[in-house]
MARZATOR-914938 format. One record per residue (C-alpha): residue number from 0; residue in three letters; x, y, z; chain. Coordinates in Angstrom, 2 decimals. Each point is the difference from the previous one (the first is absolute). Example, Ala and Ser with C-alpha at 12.3 -4.5 7.8 and 13.67 -1.06 7.14 Angstrom:
2
pt pos: 0, code: Ala, px: 12.30, py: -4.50, pz: 7.80, unit: A
pt pos: 1, code: Ser, px: 1.37, py: 3.44, pz: -0.66, unit: A
***
This chain:
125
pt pos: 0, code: Unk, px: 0.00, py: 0.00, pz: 0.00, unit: A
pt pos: 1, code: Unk, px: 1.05, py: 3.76, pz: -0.59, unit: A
pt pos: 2, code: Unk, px: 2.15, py: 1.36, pz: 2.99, unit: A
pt pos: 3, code: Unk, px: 1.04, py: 3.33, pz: 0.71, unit: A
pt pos: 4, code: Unk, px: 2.82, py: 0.18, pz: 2.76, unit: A
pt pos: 5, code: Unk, px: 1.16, py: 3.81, pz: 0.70, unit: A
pt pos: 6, code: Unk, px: 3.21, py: 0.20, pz: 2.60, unit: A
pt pos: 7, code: Unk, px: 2.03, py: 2.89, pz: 1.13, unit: A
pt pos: 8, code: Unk, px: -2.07, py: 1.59, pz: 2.06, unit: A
pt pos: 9, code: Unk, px: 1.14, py: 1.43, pz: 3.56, unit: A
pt pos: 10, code: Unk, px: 0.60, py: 3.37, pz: 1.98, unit: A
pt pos: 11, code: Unk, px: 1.61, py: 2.50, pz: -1.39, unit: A
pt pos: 12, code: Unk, px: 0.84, py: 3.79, pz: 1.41, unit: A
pt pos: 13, code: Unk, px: -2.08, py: 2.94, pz: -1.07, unit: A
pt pos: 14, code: Unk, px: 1.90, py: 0.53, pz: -3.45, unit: A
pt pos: 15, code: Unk, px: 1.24, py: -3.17, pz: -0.64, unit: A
pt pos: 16, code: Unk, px: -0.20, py: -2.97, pz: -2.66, unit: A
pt pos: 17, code: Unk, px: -1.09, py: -3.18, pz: -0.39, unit: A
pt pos: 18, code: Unk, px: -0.59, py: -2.01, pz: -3.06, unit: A
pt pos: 19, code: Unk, px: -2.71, py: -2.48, pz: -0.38, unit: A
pt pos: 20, code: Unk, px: -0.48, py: -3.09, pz: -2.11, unit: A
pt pos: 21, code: Unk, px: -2.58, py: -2.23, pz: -1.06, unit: A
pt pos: 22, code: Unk, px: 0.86, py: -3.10, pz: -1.63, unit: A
pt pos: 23, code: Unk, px: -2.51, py: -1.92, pz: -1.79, unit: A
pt pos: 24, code: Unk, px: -1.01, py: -3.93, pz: -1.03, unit: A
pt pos: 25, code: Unk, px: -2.57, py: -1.69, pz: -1.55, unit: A
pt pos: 26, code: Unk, px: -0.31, py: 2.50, pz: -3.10, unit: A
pt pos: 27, code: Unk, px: 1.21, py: 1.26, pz: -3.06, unit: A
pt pos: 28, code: Unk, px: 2.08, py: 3.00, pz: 1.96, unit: A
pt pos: 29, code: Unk, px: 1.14, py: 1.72, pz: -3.47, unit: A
pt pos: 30, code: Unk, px: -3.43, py: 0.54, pz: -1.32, unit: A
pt pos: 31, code: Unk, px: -1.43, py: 1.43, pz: 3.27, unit: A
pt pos: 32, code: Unk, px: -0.21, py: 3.84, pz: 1.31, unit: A
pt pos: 33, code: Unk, px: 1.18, py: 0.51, pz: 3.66, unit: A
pt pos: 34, code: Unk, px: -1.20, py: 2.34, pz: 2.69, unit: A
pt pos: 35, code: Unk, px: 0.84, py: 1.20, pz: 3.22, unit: A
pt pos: 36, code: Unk, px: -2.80, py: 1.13, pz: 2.20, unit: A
pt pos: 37, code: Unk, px: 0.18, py: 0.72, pz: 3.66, unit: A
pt pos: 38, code: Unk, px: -2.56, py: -0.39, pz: 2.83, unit: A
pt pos: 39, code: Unk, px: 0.52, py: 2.65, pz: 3.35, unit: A
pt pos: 40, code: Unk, px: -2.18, py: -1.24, pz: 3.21, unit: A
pt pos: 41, code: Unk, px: -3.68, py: 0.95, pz: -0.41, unit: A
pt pos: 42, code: Unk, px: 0.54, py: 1.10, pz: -3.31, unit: A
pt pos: 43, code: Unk, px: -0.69, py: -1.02, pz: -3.47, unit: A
pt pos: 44, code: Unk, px: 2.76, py: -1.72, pz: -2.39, unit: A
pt pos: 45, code: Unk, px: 1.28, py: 2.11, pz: -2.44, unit: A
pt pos: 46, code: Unk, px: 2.26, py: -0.22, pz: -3.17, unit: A
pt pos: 47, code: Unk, px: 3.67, py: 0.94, pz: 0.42, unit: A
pt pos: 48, code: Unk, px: 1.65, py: -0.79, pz: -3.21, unit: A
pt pos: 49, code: Unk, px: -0.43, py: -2.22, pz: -3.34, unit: A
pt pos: 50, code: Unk, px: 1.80, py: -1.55, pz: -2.71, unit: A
pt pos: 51, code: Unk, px: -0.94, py: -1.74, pz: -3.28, unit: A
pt pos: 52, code: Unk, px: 1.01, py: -3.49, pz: -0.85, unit: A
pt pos: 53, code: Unk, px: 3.19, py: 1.66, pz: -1.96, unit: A
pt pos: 54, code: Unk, px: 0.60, py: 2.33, pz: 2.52, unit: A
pt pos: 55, code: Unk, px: 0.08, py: 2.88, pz: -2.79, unit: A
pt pos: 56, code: Unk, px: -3.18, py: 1.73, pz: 1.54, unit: A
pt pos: 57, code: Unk, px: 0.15, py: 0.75, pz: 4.25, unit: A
pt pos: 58, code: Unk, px: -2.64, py: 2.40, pz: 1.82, unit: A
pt pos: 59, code: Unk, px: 0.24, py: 1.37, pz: 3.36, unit: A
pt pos: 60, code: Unk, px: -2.63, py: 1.49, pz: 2.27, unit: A
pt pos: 61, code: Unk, px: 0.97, py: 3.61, pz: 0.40, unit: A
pt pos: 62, code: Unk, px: 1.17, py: -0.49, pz: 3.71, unit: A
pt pos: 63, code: Unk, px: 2.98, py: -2.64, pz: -1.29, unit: A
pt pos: 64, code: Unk, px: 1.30, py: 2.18, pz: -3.02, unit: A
pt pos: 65, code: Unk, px: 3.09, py: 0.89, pz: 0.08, unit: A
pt pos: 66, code: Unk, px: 1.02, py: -2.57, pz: 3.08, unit: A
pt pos: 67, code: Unk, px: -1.32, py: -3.45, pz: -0.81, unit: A
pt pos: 68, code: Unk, px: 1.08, py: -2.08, pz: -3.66, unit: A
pt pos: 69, code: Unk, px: -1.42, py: -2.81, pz: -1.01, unit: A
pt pos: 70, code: Unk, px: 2.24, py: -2.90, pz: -1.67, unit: A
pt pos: 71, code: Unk, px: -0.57, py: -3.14, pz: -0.86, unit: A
pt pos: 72, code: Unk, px: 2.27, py: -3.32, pz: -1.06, unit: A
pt pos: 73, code: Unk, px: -1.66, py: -2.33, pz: -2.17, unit: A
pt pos: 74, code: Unk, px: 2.55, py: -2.37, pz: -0.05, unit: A
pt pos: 75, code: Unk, px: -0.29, py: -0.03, pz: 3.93, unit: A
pt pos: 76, code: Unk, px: -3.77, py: 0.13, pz: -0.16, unit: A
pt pos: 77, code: Unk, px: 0.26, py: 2.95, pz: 2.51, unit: A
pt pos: 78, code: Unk, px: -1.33, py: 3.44, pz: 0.36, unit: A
pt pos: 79, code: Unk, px: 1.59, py: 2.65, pz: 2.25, unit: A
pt pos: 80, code: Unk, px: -1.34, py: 3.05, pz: 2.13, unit: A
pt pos: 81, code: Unk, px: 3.22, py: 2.43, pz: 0.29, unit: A
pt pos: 82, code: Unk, px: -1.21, py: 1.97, pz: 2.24, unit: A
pt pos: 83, code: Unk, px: 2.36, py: 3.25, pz: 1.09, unit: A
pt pos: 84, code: Unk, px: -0.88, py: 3.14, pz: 2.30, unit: A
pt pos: 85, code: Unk, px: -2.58, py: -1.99, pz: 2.14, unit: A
pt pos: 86, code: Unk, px: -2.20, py: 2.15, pz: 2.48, unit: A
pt pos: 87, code: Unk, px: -2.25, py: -1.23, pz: 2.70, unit: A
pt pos: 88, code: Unk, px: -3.47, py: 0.21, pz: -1.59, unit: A
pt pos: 89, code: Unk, px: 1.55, py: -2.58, pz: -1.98, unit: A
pt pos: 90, code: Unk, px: 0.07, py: -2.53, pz: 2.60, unit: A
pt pos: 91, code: Unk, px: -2.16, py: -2.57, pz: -1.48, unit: A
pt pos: 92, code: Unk, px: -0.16, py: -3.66, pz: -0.81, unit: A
pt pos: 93, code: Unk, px: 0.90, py: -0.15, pz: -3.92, unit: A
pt pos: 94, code: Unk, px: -1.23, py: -2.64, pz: -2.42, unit: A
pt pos: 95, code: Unk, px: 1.01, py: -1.12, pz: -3.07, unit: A
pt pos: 96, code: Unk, px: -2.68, py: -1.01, pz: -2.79, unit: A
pt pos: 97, code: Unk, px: -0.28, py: -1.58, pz: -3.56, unit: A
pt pos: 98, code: Unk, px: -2.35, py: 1.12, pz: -2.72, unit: A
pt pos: 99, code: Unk, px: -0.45, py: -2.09, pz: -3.35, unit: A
pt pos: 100, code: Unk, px: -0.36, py: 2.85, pz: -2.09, unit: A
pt pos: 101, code: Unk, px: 3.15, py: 0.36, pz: -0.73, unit: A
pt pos: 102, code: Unk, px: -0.10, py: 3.86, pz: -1.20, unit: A
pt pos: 103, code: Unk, px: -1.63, py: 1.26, pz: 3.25, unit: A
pt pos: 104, code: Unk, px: 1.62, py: 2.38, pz: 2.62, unit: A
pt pos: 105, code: Unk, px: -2.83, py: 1.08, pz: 1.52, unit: A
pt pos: 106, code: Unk, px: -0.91, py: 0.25, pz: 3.54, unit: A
pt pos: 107, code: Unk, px: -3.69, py: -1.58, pz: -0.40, unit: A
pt pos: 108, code: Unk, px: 0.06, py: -2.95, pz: 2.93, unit: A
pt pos: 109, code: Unk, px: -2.16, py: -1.70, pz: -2.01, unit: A
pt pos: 110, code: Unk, px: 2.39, py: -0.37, pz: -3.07, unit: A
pt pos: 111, code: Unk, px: 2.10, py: -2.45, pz: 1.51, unit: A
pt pos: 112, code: Unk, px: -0.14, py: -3.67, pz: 0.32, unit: A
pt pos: 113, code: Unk, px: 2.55, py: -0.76, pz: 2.19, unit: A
pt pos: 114, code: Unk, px: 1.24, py: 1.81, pz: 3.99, unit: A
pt pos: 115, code: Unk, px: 2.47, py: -1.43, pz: 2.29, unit: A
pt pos: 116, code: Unk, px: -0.42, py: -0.15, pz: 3.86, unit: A
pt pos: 117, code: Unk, px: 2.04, py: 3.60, pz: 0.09, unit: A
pt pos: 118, code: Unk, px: 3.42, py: 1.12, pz: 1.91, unit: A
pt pos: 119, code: Unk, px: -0.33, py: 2.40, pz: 2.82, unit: A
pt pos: 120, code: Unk, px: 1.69, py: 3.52, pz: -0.53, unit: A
pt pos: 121, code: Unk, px: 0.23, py: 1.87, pz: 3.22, unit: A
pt pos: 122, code: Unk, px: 1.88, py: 3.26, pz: -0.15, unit: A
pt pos: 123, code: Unk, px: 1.08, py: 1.46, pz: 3.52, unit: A
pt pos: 124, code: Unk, px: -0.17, py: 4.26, pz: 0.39, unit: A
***
């Protein structure tokens, strides 16, 4: 079956990095678009980033730009979540997901097929 597995996760100072990664099985990893969302307590989950299946095309929510990127391996079956200048409203658990259409970088939920468990972010002020 299809398994999403993201790592890297942690604490991290006000300002810091971390870089995620999801790692994925049971699908055709080349031919699928990646997302990042992110889910704070109480509130709703919300796209962070997204890639098409040949990583040509990325989109960012307007928070991220500027800090976050977005690669992918397809020979590693792995997307990534750089994520650079991290602030404390970003404490959040993060969640990797897989959408069929290969094309799409949107940040409609209900595009995508596939979610992992998620990583938790928590950044310390």
């Amino acid at each position: 079956q299809v398994q999403l597995v993201e790592s890297g996760g942690g604490l991290v100072q006000d300002g810091g990095s971390l870089r995620l990664s999801c790692t994925a099985s049971g699908l055709t990893f080349s031919s699928f678009a990646m997302g990042w969302f992110r889910q704070a307590p109480g509130k709703e989950r919300v796209f962070v980033a997204g890639i098409t299946w040949t990583g040509i095309s990325t989109a960012y929510s307007d928070s991220v730009k500027g800090r976050f990127t977005i690669p992918r391996d397809n020979a590693k079956n792995t997307v990534y979540l750089q994520m650079n200048g991290l602030k404390p409203e970003e404490t959040a658990i993060y969640y990797c997901a897989a959408a069929r259409t290969g094309c799409y970088v949107g940040k409609d939920v209900g595009k995508y097929d596939y979610w992992g468990r998620g990583t938790q972010v928590t950044v310390s002020s």
